[in-house]
Short mmCIF file of the C-alpha atoms (twelve columns), coordinates in Angstrom:
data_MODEL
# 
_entry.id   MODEL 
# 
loop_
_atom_site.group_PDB 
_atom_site.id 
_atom_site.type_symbol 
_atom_site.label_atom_id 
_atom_site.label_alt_id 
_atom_site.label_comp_id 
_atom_site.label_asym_id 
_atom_site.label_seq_id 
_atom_site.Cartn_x 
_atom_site.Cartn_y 
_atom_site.Cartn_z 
_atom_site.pdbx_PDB_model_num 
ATOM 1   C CA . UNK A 1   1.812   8.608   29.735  1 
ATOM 2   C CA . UNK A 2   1.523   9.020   26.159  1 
ATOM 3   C CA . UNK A 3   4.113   11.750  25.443  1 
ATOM 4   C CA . UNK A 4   6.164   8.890   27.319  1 
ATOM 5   C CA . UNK A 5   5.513   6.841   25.437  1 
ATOM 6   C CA . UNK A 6   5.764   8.232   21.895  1 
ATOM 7   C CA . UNK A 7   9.269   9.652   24.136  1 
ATOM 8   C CA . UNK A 8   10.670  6.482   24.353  1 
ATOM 9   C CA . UNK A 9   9.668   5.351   21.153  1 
ATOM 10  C CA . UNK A 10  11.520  7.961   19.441  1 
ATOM 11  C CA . UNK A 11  14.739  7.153   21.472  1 
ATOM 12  C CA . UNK A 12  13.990  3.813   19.567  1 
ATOM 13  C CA . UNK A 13  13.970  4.669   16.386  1 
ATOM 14  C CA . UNK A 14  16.464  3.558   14.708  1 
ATOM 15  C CA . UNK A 15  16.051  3.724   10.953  1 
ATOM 16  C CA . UNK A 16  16.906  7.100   8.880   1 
ATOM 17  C CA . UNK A 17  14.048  9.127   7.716   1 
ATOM 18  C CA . UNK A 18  15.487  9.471   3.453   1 
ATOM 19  C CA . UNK A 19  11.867  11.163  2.337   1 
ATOM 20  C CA . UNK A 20  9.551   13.676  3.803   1 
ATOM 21  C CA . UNK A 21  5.786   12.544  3.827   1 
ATOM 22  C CA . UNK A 22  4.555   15.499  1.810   1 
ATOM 23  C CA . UNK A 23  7.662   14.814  -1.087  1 
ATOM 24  C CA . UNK A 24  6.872   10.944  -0.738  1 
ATOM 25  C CA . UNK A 25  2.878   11.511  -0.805  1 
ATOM 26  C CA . UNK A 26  3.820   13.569  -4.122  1 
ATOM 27  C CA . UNK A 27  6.614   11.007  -5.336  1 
ATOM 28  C CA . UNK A 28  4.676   8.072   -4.922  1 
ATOM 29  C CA . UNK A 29  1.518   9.324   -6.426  1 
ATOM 30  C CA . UNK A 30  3.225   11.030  -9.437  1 
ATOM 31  C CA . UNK A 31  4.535   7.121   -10.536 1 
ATOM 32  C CA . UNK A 32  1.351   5.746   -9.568  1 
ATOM 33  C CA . UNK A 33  -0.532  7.992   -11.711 1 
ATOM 34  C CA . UNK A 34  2.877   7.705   -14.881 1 
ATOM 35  C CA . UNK A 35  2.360   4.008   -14.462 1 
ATOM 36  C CA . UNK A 36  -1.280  3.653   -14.773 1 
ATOM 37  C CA . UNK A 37  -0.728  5.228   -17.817 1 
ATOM 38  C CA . UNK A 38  1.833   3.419   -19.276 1 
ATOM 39  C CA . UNK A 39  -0.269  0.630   -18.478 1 
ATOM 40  C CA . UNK A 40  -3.011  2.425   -21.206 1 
ATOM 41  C CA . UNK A 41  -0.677  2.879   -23.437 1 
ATOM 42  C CA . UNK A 42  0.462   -0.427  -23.771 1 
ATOM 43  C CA . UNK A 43  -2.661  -2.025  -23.302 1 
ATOM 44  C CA . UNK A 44  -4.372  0.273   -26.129 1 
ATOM 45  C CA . UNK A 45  -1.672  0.718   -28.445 1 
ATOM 46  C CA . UNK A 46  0.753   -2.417  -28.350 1 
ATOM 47  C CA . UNK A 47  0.223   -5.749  -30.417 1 
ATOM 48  C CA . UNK A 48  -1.123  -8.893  -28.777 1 
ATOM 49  C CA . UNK A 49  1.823   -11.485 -27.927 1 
ATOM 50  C CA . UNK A 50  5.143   -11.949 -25.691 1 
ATOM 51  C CA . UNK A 51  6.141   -8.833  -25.620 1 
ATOM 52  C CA . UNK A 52  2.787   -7.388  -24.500 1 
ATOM 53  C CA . UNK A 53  2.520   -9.808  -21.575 1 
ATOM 54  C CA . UNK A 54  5.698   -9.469  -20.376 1 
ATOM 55  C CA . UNK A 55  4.921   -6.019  -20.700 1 
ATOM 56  C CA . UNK A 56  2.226   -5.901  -18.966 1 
ATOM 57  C CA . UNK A 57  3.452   -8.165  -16.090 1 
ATOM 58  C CA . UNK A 58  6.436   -5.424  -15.593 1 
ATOM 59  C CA . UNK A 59  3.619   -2.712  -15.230 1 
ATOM 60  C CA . UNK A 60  1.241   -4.811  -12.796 1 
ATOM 61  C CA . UNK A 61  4.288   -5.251  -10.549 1 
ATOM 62  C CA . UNK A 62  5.091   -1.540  -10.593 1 
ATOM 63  C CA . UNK A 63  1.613   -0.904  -10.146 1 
ATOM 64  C CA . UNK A 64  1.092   -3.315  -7.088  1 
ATOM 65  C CA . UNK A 65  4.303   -1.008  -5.914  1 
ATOM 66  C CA . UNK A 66  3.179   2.408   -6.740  1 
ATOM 67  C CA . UNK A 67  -0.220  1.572   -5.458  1 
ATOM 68  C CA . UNK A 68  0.527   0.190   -2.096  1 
ATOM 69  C CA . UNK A 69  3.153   3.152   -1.203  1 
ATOM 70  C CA . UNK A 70  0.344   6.076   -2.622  1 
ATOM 71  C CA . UNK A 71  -2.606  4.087   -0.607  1 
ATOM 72  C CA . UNK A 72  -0.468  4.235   2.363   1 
ATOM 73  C CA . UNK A 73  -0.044  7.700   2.000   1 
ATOM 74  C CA . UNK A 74  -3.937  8.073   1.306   1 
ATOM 75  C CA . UNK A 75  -4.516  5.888   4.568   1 
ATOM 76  C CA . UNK A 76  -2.799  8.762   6.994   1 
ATOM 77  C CA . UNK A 77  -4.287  11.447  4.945   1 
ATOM 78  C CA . UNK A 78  -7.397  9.591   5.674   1 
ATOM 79  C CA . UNK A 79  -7.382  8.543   9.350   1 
ATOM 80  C CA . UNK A 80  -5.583  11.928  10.372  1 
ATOM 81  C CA . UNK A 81  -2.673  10.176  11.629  1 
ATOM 82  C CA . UNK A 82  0.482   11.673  11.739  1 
ATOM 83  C CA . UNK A 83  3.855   10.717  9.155   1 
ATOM 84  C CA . UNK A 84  6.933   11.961  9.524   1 
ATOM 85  C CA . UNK A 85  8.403   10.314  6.808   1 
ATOM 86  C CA . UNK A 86  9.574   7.352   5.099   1 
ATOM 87  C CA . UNK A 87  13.079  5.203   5.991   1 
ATOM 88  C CA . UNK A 88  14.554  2.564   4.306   1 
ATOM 89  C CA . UNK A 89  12.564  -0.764  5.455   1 
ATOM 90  C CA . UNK A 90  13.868  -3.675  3.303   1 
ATOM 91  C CA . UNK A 91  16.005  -3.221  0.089   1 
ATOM 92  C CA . UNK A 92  12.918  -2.360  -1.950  1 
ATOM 93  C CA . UNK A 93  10.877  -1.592  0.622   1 
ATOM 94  C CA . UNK A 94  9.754   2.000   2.083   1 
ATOM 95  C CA . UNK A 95  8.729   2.187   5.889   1 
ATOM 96  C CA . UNK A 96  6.574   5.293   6.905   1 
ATOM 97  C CA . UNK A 97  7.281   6.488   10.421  1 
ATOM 98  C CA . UNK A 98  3.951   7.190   12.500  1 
ATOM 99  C CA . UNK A 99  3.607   9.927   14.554  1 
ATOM 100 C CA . UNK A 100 3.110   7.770   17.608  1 
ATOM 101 C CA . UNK A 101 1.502   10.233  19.688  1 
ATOM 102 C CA . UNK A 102 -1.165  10.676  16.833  1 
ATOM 103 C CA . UNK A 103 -1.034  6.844   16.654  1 
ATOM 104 C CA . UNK A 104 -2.069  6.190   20.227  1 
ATOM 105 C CA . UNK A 105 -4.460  8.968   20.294  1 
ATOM 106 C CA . UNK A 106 -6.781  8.233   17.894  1 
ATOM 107 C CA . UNK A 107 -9.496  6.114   18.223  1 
ATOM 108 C CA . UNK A 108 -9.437  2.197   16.658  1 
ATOM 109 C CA . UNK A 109 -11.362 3.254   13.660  1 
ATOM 110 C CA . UNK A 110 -8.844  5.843   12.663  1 
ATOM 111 C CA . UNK A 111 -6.465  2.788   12.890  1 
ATOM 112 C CA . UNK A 112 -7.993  0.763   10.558  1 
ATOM 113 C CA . UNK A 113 -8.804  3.055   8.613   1 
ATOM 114 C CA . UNK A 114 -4.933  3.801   8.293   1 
ATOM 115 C CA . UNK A 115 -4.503  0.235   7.218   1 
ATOM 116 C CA . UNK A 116 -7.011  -0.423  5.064   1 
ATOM 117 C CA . UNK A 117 -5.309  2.260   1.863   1 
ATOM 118 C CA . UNK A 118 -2.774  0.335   1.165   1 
ATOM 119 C CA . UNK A 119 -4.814  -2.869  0.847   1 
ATOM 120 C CA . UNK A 120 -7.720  -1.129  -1.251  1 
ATOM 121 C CA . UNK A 121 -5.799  0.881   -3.204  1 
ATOM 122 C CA . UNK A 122 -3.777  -1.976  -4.910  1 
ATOM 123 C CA . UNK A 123 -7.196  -4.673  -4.699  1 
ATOM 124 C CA . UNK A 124 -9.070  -1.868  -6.483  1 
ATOM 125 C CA . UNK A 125 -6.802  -0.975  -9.271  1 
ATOM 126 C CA . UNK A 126 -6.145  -4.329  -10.163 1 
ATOM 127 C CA . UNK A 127 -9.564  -4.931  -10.002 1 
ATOM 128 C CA . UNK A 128 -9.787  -2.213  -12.760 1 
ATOM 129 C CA . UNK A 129 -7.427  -3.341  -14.425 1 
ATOM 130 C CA . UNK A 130 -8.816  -7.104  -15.323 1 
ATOM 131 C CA . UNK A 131 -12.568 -5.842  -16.296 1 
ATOM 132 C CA . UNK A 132 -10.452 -2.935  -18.350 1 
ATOM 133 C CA . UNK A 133 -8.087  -5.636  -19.954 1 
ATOM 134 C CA . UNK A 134 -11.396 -7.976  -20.248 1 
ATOM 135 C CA . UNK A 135 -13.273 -5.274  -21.963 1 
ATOM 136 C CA . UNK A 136 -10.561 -5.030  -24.411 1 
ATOM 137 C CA . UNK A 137 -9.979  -9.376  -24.651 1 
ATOM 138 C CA . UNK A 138 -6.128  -8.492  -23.785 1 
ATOM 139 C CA . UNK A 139 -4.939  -10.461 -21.185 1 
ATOM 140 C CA . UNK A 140 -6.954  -9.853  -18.554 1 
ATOM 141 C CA . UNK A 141 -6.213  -12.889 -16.986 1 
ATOM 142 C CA . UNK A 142 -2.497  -10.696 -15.747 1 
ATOM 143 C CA . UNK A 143 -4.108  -8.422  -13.480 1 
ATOM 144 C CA . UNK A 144 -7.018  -10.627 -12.270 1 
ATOM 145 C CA . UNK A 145 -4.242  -13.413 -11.470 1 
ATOM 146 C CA . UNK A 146 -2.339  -11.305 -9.325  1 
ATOM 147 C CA . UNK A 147 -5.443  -9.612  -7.470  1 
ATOM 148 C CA . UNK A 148 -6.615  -13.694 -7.118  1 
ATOM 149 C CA . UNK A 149 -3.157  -14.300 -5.012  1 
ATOM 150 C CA . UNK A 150 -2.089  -10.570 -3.374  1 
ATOM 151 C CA . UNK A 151 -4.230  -10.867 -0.665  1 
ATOM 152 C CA . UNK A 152 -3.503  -15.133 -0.061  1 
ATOM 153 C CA . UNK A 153 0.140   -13.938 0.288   1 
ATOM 154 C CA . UNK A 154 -0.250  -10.973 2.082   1 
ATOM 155 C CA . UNK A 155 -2.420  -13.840 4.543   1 
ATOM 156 C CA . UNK A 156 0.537   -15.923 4.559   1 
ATOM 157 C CA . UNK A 157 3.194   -12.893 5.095   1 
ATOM 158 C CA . UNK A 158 0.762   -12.116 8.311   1 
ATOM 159 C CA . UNK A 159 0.461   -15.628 10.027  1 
ATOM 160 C CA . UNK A 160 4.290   -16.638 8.795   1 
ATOM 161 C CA . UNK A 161 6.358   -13.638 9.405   1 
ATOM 162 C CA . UNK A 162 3.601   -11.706 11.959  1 
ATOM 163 C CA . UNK A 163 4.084   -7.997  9.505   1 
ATOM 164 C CA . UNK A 164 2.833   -6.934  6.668   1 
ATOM 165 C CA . UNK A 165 0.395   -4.149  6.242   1 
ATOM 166 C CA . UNK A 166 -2.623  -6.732  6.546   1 
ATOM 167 C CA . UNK A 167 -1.238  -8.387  9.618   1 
ATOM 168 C CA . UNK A 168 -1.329  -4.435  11.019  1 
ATOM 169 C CA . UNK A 169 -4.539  -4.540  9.635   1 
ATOM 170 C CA . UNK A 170 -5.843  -7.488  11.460  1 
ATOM 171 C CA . UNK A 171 -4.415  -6.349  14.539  1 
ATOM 172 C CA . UNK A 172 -6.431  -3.323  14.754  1 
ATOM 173 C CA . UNK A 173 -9.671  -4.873  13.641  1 
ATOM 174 C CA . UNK A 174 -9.320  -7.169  16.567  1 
ATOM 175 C CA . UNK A 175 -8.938  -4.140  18.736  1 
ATOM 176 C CA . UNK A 176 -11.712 -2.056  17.409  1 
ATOM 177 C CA . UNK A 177 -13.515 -5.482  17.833  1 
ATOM 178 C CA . UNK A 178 -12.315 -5.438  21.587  1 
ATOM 179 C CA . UNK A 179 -13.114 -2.066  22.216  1 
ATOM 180 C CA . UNK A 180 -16.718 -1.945  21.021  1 
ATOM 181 C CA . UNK A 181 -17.181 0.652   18.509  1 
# 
């Protein structure tokens, strides 16, 4: 039943993969790592005012980016699920096919588990970011701003739109809830 199924779903597939996992795993976490420190760099060396903010905003939002595409990558490492690779989602956006015979073989755990990178990842680099920014009194308030509303709109992107890594999240809680372990 489940070679069927992972069958059928692969007749389904529509999208185009553009990226292996292993050169996205290594794409991904090379600009998550040259962003981070960029984001040092600018927040040591660079003077207080407008251009430092702005600055800084640029580098949160390819951090929330970087960071959500590497944790993604560190979820399947994690959970021992299966990628194949990643496909155009959205415009800006990068999809990761599942190996869906992995996918449905694994128990819930390994589900959420798979979920839960992305989502830490970004909520624990930001997180670093504001007491690192706070330590330094430079605009700290950047970081912990967008770590106050990432996971409120990732909320709203699940009950609004029903996607969105959290909303696969959820789902899979509910089902590890369901299945007792």
């Amino acid at each position: 039943m489940i070679d069927a199924l992972s069958q059928i779903r692969e007749t389904l597939f529509e999208k185009r993969l553009i990226i292996s996992f292993r050169t996205g795993f290594l794409l991904f976490s090379t600009l998550f790592v040259l962003i981070n420190i960029l984001f040092l760099h600018i927040s040591l060396t660079m003077k207080e005012g407008i251009a430092k903010v702005i600055a800084l905003l640029i580098i949160e939002t390819g951090n929330i980016y970087t960071s959500f595409l590497a944790g993604r990558c560190i979820g399947f490492i994690a959970s021992g699920i299966g990628a194949e690779g990643f496909y155009r989602y959205a415009h800006l956006e990068f999809g990761v096919k599942v190996n869906f015979r992995d996918y449905l073989t694994v128990e819930p755990k390994k589900r959420v588990i798979l979920y839960s990178g992305a989502i830490l990842l970004e909520h624990i680099i930001l997180l670093a970011h504001a007491v690192f920014l706070f330590a330094i009194d430079s605009y700290w308030e950047i970081p912990a701003f967008l770590l106050a509303v990432n996971l409120p709109f990732s909320y709203l992107i699940h009950r609004i739109a029903r996607t969105g890594e959290l909303h696969r999240l959820i789902r899979e809680i509910k089902i590890l809830k369901s299945a007792g372990k």
